[in-house]
C-alpha positions in Angstrom: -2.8 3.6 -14.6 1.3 4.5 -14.5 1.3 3.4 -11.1 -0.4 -0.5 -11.4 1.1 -1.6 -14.9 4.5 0.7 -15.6 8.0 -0.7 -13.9 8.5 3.4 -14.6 6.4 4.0 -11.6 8.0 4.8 -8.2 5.1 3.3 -6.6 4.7 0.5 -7.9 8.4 0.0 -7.7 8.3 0.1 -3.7 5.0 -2.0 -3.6 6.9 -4.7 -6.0 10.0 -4.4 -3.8 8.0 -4.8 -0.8 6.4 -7.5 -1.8 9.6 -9.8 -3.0 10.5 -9.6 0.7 12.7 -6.1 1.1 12.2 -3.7 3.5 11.1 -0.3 3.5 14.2 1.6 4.7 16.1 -0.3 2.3 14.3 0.2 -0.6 13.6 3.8 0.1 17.2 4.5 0.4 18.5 3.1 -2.5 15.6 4.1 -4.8 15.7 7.4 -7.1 12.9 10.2 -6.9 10.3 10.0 -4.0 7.3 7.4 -4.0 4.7 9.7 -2.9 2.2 6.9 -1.6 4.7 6.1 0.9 4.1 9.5 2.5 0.8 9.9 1.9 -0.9 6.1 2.4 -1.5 7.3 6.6 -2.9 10.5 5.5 -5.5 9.0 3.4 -6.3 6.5 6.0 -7.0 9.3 8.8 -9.1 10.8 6.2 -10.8 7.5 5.4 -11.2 7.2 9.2 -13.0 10.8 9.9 -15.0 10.4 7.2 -16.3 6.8 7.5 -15.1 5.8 4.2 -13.4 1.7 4.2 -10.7 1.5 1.8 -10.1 -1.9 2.6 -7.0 -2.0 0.0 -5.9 0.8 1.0 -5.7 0.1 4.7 -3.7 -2.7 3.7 -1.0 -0.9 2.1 -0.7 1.5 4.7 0.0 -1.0 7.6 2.0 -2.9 5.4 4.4 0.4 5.4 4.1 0.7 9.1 5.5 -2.6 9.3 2.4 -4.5 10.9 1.1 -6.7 8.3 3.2 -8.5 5.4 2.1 -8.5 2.2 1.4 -12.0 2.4 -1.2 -11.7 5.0 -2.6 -8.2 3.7 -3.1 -10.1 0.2 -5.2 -13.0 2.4 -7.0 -11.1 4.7 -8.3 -9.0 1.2 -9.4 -12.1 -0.5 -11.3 -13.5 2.6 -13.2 -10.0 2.8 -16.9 -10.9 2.8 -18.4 -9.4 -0.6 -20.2 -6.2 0.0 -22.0 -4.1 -2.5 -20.4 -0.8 -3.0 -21.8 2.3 -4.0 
């Protein structure tokens, strides 16, 4: 829960940062302590892939940090998602 509500959070702190428009080098360089989604976002995604599991959000987040979606369009393409039940 530290990481969606608390400005304390490193994460949430990049994703915030991100989002306003900065980059990622930038914001990474002149932060404090590590944001550990950063390095993990791809990992989870290759997991995600090997397993067949969609983490639709999370996708999102990781190409955002790979610098090929904005947030802007991530946030669009996540409300247009068709609704699916989940399990």
């Amino acid at each position: 829960m530290l990481t969606c509500f608390v400005n304390l959070s490193r994460n949430r702190t990049v994703g915030v940062r991100l989002g306003a428009g900065e980059g990622l080098g930038h914001i990474l360089g002149s932060g404090k302590g590590v944001a550990e989604g950063v390095a993990t976002a791809g990992a989870v995604i290759s997991l995600a892939d090997r397993y067949n599991v969609s983490l639709p959000v999370l996708t999102a987040v990781s190409r955002i940090l790979d610098n090929q979606m904005t947030p802007r369009t991530a946030v669009l393409e996540l409300m247009n998602m068709p609704q699916v039940p989940e399990v």
